[in-house]
Structure formats: C-alpha cells, structure tokens
C-alpha positions in Angstrom: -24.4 2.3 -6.9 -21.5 4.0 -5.5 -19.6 0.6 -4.9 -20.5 -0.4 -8.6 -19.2 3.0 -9.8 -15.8 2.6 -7.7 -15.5 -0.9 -8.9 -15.8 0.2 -12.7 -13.6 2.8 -12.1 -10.9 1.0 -10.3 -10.9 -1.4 -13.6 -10.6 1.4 -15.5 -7.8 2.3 -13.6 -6.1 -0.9 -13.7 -6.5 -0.8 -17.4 -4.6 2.5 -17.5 -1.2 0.8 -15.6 -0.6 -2.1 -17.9 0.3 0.0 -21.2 2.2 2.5 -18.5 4.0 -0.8 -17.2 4.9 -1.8 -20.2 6.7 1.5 -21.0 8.9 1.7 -17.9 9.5 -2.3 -18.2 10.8 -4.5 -20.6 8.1 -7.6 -21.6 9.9 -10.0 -19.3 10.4 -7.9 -16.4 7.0 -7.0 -16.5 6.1 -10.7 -16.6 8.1 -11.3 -13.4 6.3 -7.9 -11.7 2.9 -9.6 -12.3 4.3 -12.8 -10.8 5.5 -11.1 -8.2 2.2 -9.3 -7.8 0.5 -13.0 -7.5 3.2 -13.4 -4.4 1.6 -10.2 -3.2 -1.7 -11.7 -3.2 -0.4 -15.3 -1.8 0.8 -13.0 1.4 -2.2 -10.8 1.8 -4.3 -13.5 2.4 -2.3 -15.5 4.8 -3.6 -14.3 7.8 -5.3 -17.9 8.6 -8.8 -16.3 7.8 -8.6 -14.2 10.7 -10.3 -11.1 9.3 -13.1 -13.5 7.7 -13.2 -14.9 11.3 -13.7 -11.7 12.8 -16.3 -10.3 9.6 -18.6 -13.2 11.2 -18.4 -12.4 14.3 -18.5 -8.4 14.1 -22.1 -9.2 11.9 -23.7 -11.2 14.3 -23.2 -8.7 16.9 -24.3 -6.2 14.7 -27.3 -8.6 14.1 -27.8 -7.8 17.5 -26.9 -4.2 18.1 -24.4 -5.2 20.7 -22.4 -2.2 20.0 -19.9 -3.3 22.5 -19.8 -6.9 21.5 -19.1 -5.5 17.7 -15.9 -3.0 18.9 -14.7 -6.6 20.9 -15.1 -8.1 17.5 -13.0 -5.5 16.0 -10.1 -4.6 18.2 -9.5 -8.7 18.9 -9.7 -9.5 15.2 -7.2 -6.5 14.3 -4.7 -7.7 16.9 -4.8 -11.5 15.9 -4.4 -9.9 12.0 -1.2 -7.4 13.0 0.5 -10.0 15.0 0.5 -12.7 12.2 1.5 -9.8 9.6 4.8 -9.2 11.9 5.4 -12.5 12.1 4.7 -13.0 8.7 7.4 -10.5 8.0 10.2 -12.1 10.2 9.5 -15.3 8.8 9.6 -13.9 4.8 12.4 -12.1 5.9 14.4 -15.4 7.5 13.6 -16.8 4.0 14.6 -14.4 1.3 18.2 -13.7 4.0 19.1 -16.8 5.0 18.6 -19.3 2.1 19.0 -19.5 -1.5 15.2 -18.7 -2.1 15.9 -15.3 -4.0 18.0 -17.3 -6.6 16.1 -20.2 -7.2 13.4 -18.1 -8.0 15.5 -16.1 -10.7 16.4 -18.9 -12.4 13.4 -21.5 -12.4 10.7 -18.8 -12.2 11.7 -15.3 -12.8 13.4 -16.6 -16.9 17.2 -15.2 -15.2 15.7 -12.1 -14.1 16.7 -11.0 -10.7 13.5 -8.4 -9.0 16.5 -7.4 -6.5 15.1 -5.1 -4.0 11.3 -5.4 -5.6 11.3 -9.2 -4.1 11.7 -7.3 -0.6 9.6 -4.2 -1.0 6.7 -7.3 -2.3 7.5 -9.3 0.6 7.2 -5.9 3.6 4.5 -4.7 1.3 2.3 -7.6 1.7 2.6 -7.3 5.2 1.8 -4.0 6.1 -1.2 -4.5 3.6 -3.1 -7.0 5.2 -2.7 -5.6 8.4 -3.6 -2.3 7.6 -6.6 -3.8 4.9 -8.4 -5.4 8.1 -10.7 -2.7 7.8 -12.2 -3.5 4.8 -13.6 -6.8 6.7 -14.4 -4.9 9.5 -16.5 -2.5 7.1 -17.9 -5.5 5.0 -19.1 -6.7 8.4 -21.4 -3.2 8.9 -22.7 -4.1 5.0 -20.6 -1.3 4.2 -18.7 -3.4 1.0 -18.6 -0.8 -1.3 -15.6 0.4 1.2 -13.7 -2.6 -0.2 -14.6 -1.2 -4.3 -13.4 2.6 -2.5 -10.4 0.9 -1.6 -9.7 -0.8 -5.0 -10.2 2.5 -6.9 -8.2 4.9 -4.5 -5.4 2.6 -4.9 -5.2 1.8 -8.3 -5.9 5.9 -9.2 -2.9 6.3 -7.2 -0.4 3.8 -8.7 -1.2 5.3 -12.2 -1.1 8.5 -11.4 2.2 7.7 -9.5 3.2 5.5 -13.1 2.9 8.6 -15.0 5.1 10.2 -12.0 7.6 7.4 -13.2 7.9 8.4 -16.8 8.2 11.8 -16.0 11.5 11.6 -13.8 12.4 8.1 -15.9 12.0 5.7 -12.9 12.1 2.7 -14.9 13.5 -0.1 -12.2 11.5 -3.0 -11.1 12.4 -1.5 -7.7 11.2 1.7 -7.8 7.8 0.5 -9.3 7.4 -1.6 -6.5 8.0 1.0 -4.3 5.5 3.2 -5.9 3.1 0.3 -5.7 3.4 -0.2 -2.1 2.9 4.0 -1.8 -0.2 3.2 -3.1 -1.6 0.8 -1.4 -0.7 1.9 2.1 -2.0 5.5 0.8 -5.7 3.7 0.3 -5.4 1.8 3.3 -4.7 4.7 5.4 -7.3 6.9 4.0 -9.8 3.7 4.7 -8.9 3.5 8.1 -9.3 7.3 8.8 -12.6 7.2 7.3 -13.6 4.1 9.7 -12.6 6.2 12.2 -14.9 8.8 11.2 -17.8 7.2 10.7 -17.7 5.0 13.1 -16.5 6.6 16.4 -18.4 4.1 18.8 -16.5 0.8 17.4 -13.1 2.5 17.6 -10.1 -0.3 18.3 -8.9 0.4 21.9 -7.2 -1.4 24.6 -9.4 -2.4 26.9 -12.0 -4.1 23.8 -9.3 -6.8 23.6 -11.2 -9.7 24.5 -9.6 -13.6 24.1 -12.6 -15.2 25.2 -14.1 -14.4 21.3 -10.6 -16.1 19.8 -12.8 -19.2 18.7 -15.4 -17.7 16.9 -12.6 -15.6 15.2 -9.5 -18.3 14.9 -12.0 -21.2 15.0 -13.9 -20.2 11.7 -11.3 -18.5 10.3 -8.8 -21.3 9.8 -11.3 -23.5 7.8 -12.0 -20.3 5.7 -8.2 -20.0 5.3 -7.8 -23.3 3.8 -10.4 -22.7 1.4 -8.7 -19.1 0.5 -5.6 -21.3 -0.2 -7.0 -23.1 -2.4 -8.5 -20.3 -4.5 -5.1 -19.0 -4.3 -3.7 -22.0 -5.6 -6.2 -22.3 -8.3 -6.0 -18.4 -9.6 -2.8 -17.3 -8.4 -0.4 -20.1 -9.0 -2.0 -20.0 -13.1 0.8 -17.0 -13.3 3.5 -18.6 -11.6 2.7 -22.2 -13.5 2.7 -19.6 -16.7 6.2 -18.6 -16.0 7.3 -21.6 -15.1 5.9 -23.6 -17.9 6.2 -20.6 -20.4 8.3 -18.5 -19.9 7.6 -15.0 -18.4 6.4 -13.3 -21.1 3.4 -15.3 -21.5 1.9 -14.3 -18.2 1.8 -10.5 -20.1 -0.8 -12.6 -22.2 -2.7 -14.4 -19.4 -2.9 -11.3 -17.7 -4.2 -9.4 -20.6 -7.4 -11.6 -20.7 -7.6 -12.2 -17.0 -7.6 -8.3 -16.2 -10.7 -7.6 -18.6 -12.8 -10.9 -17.4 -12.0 -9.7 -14.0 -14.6 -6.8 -14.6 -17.2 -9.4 -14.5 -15.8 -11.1 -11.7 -15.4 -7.9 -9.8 -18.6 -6.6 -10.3 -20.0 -10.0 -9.4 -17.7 -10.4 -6.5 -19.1 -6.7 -5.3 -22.7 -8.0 -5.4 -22.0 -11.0 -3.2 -19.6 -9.4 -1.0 -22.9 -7.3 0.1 -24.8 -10.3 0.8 -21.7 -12.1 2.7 -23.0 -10.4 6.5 -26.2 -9.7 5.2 -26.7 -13.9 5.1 -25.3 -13.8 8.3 -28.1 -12.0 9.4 -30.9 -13.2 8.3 -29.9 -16.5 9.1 -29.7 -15.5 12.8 -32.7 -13.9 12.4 -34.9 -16.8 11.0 -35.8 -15.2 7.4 -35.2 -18.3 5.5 -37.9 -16.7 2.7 -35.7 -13.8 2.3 -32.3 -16.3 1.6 -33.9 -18.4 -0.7 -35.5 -15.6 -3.2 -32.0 -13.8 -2.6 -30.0 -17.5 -4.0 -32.6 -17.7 -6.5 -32.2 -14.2 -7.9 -28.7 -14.9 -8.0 -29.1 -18.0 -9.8 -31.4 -16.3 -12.8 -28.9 -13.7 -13.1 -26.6 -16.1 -14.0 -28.3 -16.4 -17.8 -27.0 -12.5 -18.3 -23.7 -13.5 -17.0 -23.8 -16.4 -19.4 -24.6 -13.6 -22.3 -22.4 -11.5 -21.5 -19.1 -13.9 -21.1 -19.6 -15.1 -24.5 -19.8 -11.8 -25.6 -16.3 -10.5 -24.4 -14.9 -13.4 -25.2 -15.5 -13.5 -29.3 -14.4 -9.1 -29.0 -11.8 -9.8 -26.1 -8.5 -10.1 -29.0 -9.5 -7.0 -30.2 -9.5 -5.1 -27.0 -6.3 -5.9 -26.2 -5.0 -5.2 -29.8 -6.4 -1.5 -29.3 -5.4 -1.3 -25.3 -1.8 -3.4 -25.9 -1.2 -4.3 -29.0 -1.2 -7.6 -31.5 1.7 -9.1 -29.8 -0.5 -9.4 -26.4 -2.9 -11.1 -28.0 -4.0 -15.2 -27.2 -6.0 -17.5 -29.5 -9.6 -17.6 -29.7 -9.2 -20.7 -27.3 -8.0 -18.9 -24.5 -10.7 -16.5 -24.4 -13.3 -18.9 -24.9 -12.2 -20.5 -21.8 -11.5 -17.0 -19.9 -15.5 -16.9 -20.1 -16.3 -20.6 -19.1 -13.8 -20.0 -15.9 -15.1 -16.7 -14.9 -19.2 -18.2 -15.2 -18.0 -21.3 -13.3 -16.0 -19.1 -10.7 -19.0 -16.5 -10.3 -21.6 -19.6 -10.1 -19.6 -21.1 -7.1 -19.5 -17.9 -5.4 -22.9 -17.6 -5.0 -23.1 -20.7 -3.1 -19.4 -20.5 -1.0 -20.6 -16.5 0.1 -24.4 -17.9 1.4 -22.0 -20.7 3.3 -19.5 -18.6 4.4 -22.2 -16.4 6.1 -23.5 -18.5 8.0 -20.2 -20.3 9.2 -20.7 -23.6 6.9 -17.7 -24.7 5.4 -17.3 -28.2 5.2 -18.2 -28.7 2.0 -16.3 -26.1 0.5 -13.0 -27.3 2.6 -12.9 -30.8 1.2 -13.7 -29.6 -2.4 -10.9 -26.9 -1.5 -8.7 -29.9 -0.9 -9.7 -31.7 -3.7 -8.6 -28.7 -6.1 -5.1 -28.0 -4.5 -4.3 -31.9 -5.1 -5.3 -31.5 -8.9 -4.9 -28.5 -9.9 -1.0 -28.5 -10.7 -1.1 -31.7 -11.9 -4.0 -31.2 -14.4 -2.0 -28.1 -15.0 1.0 -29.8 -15.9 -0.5 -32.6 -17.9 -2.6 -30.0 -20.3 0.5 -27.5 -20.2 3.2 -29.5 -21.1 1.9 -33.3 -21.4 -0.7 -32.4 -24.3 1.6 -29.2 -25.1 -2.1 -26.6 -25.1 0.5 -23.9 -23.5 -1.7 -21.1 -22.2 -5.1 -22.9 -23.0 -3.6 -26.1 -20.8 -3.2 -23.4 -17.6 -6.8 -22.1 -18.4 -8.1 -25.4 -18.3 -6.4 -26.6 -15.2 -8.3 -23.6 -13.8 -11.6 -25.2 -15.0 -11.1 -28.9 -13.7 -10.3 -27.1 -10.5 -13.1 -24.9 -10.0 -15.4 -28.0 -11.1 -15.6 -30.2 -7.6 -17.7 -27.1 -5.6 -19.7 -25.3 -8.5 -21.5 -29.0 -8.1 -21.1 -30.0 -4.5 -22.0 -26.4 -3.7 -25.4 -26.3 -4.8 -26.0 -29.7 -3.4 -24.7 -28.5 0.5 -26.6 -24.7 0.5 -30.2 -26.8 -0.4 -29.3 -29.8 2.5 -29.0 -26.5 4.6 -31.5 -25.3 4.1 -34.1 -27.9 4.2 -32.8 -29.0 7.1 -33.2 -25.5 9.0 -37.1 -25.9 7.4 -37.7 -28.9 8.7 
C-alpha cells in the first residue's frame, strides 16, 4: 500500500509541474525541456544493465540468506555502476566540447532553440543520477520496491515545490529549471541512500566487499538486459525526439500530455511487477513452480480491468487535459485511443519480460528487442510523414514495436516452464 500511495502521489506531483512549466517556459522551450528530459532518461539507463545485473545477483543471495554474499553483490554492483557513470560523463562531455553535437541538435531537433547550459546540467545530471539511483536496485533486490515509488514521489514533490520557488524569484531560463531539476533528483537520491544505510547496516558498501570474481553474474546478465532497456528506450523515448523532429517541438507538449496521464496506469502496473521481479527470482531457486504460475495467471486476469480501465481514460482523457492544460494541448480522439492500446500492450509484455528477467532468461526478449529497434523508426517515419497521421503515426510506430514480444513472450515464459516441470 505505501508504494501504491507514493506512486499515486508522485503522479500527482508530476501533474502539478507541467502547468508550472508551462508558466516559466514558452511552448517550444518547454517542448525541447521534455526532449531533453527523454536524453535524461536515454543516459540513466546506460549503465550496460549493471544494476539489473547486480538486482539478480543481490536476490539470489538473499534467497539464501548469505548476508555476506548479498553486501559482495552490492558494493561490486555500485562500483561497476559509478565507474561507467564517470566515464559516461567524460565521454558526454568529449561530445557536447569537441564537436558540433550541441548545434546540430538546435537546429534539426530543438526547432532553433539553443538549451545552452541546460544540455550540460542534462548531460552531468544524468550521470550523477544513475550512479547515485543504484540503490533503488539494490532495494528492489531486498523486495523493498516501493523504495523505487518513495523515490519517484520525493523527487517530483521537490521539483514542484522548487517550480513554485522559480516563479517566486522569476527564474524563468531553461537553465535554471534544469538546475532545479537536478536539485531534485540528487536531493531524493541522497535521502534514499541514507535511509539504505539505516535500515540496512549489515549490507553497507565497503572496501573490502569488492569482489571481481561475481563480475559475470553482474556484467554477464546485465549486458543482455541492457540491450533490451535500449530497445524500450528506443521504442518510448525516441517517440519525443521523432515528435520534434517530425513535428516540430510543440507537439511533444501534446504527446506528453496524454503519455503523462496513461503513465499512471503504467506506473502503477510497473509497481506491481517490480515487486514480483526478485520475488520470481526466488521462488524459482527455490522450486515453487505452483506459486509462479498462479502469480502469471493472476496477472494475466487482471489484465480484463486494465483493459476497462484504458478505454475508459481514453474517451475522458481530452477533457483532462483541457481542465489541467488547456484546449490547445489537446490531441484527437485517435491519439488517445491508441495511448490506451500501447499502454495494455506495454503492461501485457511486462508481465512476461519481469517473470524472464527474474530468473535470468532473456533470449527471447533480446531478439524481439532487436527486432523493434530495426522497425521502430522506420514504421515511425512511414506512418509520421509517409501516410502524414502526424502524432497518431508516432503512436503507432509505438504499437508495431511493442507487437514482436507481447506474442513471443507468452510463448517463451510457458516453454520455461514446462520444461522445468518436466
């Protein structure tokens, strides 16, 4: 309950910073903050699936209760992650300095607006985030997830509350919201990692826990994982960038508007399956096949309410946003419509990548991850520009994507399974 209540109330919160945003920034520049905010994400998770990696492998010791094995797990995983975020830096850092990166993207992505020093803050942010967020895996890995929804709503609480801060002295530069973004999310991660610390005194980091013998079962795992993150990222993420690209910045203000309340499903969804994630670790080491199948199956019937209630936001979604944004924010029916069909097909095939990710399968979701990098831009081009759908084309680029695994899924978690029976 208390991850549910943090999740709805970090949605809530999220809701709160768009209308703010949209008071200290311009339509466009706030078009090219949300694409920026996509290269946010595109950094955070390029850590080559080390903290997945390491989420595995701090479970099955917990499995266990090799307290030892689990603070191993921990302080190795959290040095592969910080070393890859400094080098992540250096090399974003190389980029943006020494090429013409920062222009090309002002002109063919950003519609002539130049972030300035937002690009950078984005770029150092991004860094510092996902080495510092490496406990919210390490938590996840105790079934602690709800540390993850804790995380959500501290930060976003703090960046509206630090939006408000904005309009009050009349900080109104891309820049400067940037900054205050990255206040909050370091503030979260910070108070996360103190309360690890806390409760959790006997799987502290230190020095001596470093152990490079476990660098398989972290790196090993964790770079199939990161291809399939890549693909997710390319499927979800990129639909801004393709958006400003395609459209013009101002139509990712519209995207977003729809994406941020279907989210709610998707995060709420998200929050139930991140609590199974080490929890199918464990009983799969453990040999309760009876408990994994009613679990899948539960999930599965769910997925009739989920149905319901997709439909439902998607015929009041326009006027949601008209009340939270405004008319001129608002898509056609179209777009919602297929809002709902991505977010059932996305929540359908997390069911069966979380059961496989637990228990270290991933073949089938790396070649259907494949499969959807190599046609989702193209299928987003050709229904984009080709058949001229504008924002319904990106939507359903999104769909054709997410199509090769909510089928092969299903398929690969019951070959599993049988075949452990047998």
């Amino acid at each position: 309950m208390l991850g549910l209540a943090c999740a709805l109330g970090a949605a809530a919160a999220t809701f709160a910073t768009m209308p703010l945003m949209l008071q200290l920034l311009s339509k466009q520049s706030f078009g090219v903050w949300l694409v920026l905010l996509s290269v946010f994400q595109w950094l955070t998770l390029l850590d080559l699936g080390v903290s997945a990696g390491a989420r595995n492998e701090i479970a099955r010791a917990a499995a266990l209760q090799d307290h030892e094995r689990v603070r191993r797990a921990i302080t190795t995983g959290w040095l592969y992650v910080s070393l890859i975020s400094f080098a992540l830096f250096l090399l974003t850092a190389s980029v943006l300095w020494l090429t013409p990166a920062r222009h090309w993207l002002a002109v063919h992505v950003f519609g002539g607006v130049d972030p300035g020093a937002a690009l950078w803050l984005v770029a150092a942010g991004a860094c510092i985030a996902f080495a510092m967020g490496y406990v919210q895996s390490a938590f996840a890995a105790l079934e602690k997830a709800s540390a993850v929804s804790l995380f959500a709503l501290l930060s976003n609480v703090m960046f509206a509350a630090l939006l408000l801060l904005a309009q009050w002295l009349s900080l109104d530069r891309m820049s400067e919201v940037a900054a205050l973004y990255l206040m909050a999310i370091v503030g979260a991660n910070a108070w996360l990692i103190a309360r690890f610390y806390v409760l959790y005194p006997q799987y502290r980091p230190r020095l001596s826990s470093i152990d490079h013998r476990i660098r398989y079962a972290i790196v090993g795992f964790g770079l199939r994982l990161f291809v399939i993150q890549l693909a997710a990222l390319v499927i979800f993420t990129t639909s801004r960038v393709m958006s400003s690209l395609l459209l013009g910045p101002e139509s990712v203000v519209v995207y977003e508007a729809g994406f941020k309340i279907f989210s709610v499903i998707t995060m709420v969804h998200t929050l139930v399956m991140s609590t199974l994630w080490s929890s199918f670790t464990q009983a799969h080491e453990q040999g309760e096949l009876q408990w994994i199948r009613g679990s899948l199956l539960r999930l599965m019937q769910a997925m009739l309410i989920l149905v319901v209630g997709c439909a439902a936001l998607a015929w009041v979604c326009p006027w949601l946003i008209i009340q939270w944004l405004g008319a001129d924010q608002v898509g056609s029916p179209s777009v919602y419509a297929l809002f709902a069909l991505t977010t059932v097909l996305g929540c359908w095939s997390n069911i069966f990548a979380y059961f496989l990710n637990g228990v270290g399968n991933t073949s089938v979701q790396l070649l259907s991850a494949v499969a959807a990098c190599l046609v989702n831009i193209p299928a987003t081009y050709f229904f984009t520009v080709t058949l001229d759908y504008g924002l319904t084309g990106i939507l359903l680029g999104t769909l054709v994507s997410l199509g090769f695994f909510s089928v092969l899924g299903p398929i690969q978690v019951r070959r599993l399974l049988q075949a452990r029976t047998n």
